[in-house]
C-alpha positions as CSV (number, residue, x, y, z in Angstrom):
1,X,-32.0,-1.5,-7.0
2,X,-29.3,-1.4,-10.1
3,X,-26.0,-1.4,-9.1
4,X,-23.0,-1.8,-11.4
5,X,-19.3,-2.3,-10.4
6,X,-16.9,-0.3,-13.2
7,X,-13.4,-1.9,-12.5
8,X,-14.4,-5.5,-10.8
9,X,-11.0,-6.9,-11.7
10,X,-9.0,-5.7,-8.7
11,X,-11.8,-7.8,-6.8
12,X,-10.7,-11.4,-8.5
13,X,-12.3,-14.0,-7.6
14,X,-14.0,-13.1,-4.2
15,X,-17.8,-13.7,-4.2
16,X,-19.9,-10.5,-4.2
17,X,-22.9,-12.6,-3.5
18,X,-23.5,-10.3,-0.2
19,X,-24.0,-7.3,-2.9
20,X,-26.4,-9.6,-5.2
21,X,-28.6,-10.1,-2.9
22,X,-29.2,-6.2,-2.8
23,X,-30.9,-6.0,-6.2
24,X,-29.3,-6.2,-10.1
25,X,-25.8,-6.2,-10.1
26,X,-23.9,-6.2,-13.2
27,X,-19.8,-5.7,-13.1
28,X,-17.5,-4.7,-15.4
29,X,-13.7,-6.2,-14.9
30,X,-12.5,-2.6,-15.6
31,X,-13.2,0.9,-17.7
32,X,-12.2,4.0,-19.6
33,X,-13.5,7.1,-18.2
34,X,-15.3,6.7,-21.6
35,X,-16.8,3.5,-20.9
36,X,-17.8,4.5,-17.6
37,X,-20.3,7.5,-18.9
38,X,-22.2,5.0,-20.7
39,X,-22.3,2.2,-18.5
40,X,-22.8,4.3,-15.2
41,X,-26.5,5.8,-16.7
42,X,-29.5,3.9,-15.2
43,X,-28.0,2.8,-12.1
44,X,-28.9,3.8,-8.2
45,X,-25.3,2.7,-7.2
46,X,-22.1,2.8,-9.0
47,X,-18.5,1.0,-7.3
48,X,-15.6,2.3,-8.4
49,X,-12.0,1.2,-7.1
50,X,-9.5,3.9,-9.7
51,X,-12.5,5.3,-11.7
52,X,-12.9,9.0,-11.8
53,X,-15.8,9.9,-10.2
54,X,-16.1,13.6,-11.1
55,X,-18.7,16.3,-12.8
56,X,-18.8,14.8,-16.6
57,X,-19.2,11.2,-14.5
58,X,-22.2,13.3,-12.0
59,X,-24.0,14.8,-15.2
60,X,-24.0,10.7,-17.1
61,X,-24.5,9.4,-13.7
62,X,-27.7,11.7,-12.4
63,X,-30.4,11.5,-11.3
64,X,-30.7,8.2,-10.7
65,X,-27.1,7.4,-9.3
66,X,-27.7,7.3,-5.0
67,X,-24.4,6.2,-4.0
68,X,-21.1,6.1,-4.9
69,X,-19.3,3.0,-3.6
70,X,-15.6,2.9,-2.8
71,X,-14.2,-0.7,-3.2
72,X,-11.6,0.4,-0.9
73,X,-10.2,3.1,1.9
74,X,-8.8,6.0,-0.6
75,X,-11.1,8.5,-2.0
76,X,-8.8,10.3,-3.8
77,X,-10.3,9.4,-7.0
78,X,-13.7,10.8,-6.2
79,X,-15.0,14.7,-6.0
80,X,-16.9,14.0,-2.7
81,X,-18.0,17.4,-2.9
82,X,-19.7,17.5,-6.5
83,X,-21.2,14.6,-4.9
84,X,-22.7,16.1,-1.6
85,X,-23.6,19.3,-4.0
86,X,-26.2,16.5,-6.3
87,X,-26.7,14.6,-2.9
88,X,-25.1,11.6,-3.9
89,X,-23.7,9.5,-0.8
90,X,-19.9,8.4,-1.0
91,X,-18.9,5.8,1.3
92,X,-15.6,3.5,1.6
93,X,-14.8,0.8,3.6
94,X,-11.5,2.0,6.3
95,X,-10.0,-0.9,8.1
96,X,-10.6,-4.0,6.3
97,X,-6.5,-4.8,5.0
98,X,-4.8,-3.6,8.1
99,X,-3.7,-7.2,9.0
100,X,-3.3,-7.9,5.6
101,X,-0.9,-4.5,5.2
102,X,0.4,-5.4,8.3
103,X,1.8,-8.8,7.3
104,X,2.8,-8.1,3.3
105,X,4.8,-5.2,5.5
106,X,6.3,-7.7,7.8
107,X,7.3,-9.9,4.3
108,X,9.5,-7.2,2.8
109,X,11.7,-6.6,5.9
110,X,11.9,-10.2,6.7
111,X,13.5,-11.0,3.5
112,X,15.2,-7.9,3.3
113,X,16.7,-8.0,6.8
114,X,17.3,-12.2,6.1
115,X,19.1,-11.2,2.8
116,X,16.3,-14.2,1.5
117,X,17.0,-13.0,-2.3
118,X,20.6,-13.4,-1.9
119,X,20.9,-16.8,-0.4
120,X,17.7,-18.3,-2.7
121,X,19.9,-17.2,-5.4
122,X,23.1,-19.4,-3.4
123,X,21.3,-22.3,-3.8
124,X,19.1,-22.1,-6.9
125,X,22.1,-21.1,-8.8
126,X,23.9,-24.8,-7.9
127,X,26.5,-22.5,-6.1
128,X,25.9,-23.6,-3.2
129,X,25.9,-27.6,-4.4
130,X,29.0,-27.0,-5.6
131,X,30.7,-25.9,-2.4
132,X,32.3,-27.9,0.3
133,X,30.9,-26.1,3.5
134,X,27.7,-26.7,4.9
135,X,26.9,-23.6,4.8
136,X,27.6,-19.7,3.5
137,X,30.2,-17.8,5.6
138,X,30.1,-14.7,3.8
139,X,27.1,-12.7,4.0
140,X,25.5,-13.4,7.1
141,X,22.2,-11.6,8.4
142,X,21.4,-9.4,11.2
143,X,18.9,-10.1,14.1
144,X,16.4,-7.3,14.3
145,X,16.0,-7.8,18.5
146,X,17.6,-4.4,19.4
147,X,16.9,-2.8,16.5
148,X,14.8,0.1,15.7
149,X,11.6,0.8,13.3
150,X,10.8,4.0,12.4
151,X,7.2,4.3,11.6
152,X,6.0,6.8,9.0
153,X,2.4,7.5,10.0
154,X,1.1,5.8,13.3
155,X,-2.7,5.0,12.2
156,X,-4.0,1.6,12.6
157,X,-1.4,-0.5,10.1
158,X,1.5,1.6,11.8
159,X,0.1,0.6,15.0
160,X,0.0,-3.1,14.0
161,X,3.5,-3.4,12.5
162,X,4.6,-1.8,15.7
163,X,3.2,-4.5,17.7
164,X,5.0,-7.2,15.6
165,X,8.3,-5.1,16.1
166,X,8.0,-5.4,19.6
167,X,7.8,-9.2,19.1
168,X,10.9,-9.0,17.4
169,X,12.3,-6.9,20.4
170,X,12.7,-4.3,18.4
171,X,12.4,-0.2,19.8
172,X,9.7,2.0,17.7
173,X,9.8,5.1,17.1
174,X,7.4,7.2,14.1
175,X,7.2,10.5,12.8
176,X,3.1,11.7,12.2
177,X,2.4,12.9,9.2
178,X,-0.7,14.8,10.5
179,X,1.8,16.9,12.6
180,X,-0.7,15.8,15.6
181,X,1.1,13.0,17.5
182,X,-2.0,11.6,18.8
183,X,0.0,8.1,19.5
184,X,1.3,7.6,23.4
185,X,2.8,4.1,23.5
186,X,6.1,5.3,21.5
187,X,8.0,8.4,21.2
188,X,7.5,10.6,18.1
189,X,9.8,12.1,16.5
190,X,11.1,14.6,13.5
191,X,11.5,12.6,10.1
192,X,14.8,13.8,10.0
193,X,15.4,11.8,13.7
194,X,13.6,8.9,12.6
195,X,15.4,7.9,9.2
196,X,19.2,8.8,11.3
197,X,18.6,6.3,14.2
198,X,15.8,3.6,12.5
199,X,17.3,0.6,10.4
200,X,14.0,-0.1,9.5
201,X,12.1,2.5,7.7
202,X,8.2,1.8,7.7
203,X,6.0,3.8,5.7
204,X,2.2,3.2,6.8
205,X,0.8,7.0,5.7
206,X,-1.6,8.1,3.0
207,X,-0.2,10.6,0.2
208,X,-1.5,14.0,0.7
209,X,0.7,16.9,0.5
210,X,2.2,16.8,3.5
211,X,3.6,13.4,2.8
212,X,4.2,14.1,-1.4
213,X,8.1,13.5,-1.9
214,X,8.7,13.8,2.3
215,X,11.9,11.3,1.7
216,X,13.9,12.3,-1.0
217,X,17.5,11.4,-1.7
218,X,19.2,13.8,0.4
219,X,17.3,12.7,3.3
220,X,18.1,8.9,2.1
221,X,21.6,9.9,3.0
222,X,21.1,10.9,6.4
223,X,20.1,6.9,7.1
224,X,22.7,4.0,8.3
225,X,24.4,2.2,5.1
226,X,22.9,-0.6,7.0
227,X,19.1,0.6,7.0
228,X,16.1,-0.6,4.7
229,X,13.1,1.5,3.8
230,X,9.8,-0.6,3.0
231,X,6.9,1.2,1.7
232,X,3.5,-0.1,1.9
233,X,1.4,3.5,2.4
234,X,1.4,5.4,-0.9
235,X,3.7,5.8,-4.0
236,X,5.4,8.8,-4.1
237,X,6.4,9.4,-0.2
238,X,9.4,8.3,-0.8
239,X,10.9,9.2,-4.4
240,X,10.9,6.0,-6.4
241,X,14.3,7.2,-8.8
242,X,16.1,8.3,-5.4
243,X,15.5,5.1,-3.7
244,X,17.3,3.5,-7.0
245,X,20.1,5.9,-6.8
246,X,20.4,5.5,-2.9
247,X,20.7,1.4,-3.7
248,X,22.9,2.1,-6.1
249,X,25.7,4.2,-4.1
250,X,24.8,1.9,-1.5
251,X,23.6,5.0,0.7
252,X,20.9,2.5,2.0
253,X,21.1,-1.5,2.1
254,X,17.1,-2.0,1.0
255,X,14.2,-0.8,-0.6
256,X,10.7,-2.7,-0.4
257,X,7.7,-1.3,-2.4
258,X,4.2,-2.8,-2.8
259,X,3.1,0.6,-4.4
260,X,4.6,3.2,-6.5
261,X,3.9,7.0,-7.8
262,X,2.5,4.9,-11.2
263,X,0.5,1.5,-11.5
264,X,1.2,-0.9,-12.8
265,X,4.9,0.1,-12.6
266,X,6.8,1.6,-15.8
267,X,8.6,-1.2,-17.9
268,X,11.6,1.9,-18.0
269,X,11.5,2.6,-14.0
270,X,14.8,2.5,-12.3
271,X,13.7,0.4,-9.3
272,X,13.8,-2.6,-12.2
273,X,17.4,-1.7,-13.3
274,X,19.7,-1.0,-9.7
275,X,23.1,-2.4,-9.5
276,X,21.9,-4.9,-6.7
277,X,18.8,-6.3,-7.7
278,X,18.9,-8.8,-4.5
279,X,18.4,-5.8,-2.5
280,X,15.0,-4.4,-3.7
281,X,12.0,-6.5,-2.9
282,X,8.7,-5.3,-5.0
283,X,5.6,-6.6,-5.3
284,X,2.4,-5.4,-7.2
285,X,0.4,-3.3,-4.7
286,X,-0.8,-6.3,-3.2
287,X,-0.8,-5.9,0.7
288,X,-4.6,-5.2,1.0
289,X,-5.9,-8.2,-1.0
290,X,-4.8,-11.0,1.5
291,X,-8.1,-13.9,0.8
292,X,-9.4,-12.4,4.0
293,X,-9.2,-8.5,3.2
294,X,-11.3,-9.1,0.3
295,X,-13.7,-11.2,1.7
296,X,-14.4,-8.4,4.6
297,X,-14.6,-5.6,1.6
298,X,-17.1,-7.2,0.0
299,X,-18.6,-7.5,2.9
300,X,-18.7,-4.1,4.2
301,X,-19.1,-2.6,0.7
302,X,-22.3,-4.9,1.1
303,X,-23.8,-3.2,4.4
304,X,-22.9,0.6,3.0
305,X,-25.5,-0.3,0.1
306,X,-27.7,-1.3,2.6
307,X,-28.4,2.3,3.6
308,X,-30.2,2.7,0.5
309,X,-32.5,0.1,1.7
């Protein structure tokens, strides 16, 4: 069996010797949509992360391309039926980050809630060597016990950041973006509810187009001053240039993002330039990729090529 990987890069370091042992394997750290024509032909399985798996990729691709691989949960980036239609299999691997979602979740509202930017900045800055107090009177933290998390989208990494609010003694509420509250253990709610009575804002959803844009500014504004929003779902559920304006009139205290409409993220985006950079926490759609996550995606990507066998 020939397999090729297109984009390997988002993959690092972590061993695909599970996927080796399955026949040739050649990767690729990434490709154009040109690139991948050519270097897709010949092959029984092709795994793509962000390449465009769609007719002109079928017709370079066929007849000897079997599978197509996801290195990942989203499919969004493959025509699963032009697929089906040249019986081509398409399988991805669901389930593998949540802890790892879960926790890089947990990260942004910890050191947004904990003001961690600001008082790093107190004491890398010597300002806080040059004082005469022990300590730093004037922008203290609030405890989360008491609190409540508003979940956007209660699947499996909604369900786990839930848990750890509960730890915290916080009350959860969500808002389903399927429109099906399927979820018993907390009450569910409008998103209009939810982003008035949370001071946490959780987004755990995919982006489809019922969740496209769902929190825009003017709904920003019907938050507590007091209130973060972290996303860690999709880019684009909540608008990325409204979440900058909504820092900047202090409308909300916090914004985390691991993942934005755009990636990487624009050197001219406004989330780079607010008036209070020590309230936006961003990181470089990371949460998925803990050492563990990747490990178990190999893994699993590993068994769906088994079906071939």
């Amino acid at each position: 069996m020939r397999i090729v990987f297109l984009d390997a890069l988002t993959m690092g370091d972590t061993p695909l010797t599970e996927i080796e042992k399955l026949g040739e394997l050649v990767c690729y750290e990434s490709s154009t949509a040109e690139q991948a024509l050519e270097r897709v032909k010949g092959f029984d399985v092709a795994i793509v992360n962000k390449i465009i798996v769609n007719d002109e990729f079928l017709d370079a691709a066929c007849p000897t391309l079997k599978m197509v691989c996801e290195a990942g949960t989203g499919i969004n980036n493959i025509d699963v039926e032009a697929c089906q239609k040249r019986g081509v299999l398409v399988r991805n691997v669901a389930g593998y980050s949540t802890d790892s979602v879960a926790q890089m979740t947990w990260m942004h509202i910890l050191m947004l809630s904990g003001h961690a930017f600001y008082y790093r900045d107190k004491v890398m800055s010597g300002s806080y060597s040059a004082g005469n107090v022990h300590t730093d009177p004037q922008n203290p933290f609030s405890e989360l016990v008491g609190k409540t998390i508003g979940i956007v989208g209660m699947g499996a990494i909604g369900r786990q950041v839930a848990k750890v609010a509960e730890a915290f003694g916080m009350k959860v509420i969500y808002y389903s973006t399927s429109g099906t509250s399927h979820c018993t253990d907390y009450p569910s709610v409008s998103i209009e509810e939810l982003l008035s009575q949370s001071d946490v804002v959780s987004i755990n959803a995919p982006y489809n187009n019922r969740t496209a844009g769902l929190i825009d500014y003017g709904k920003m504004k019907l938050m507590k001053p007091s209130a973060i929003i972290v996303n860690t779902g999709r880019g684009g559920i909540a608008v990325e240039e409204d979440l900058a304006k909504a820092i900047d009139n202090e409308v909300i205290a916090g914004v985390g993002l691991d993942v934005y409409i755009r990636e990487p993220l624009p050197k001219d985006s406004p989330l780079l330039r607010t008036k209070f950079p020590q309230r936006v926490s961003l990181t470089p759609h990371t949460a998925w990729q803990s050492i563990e996550a990747r490990g178990r995606l190999a893994a699993e990507m590993a068994n769906n090529i088994k079906e071939l066998l």
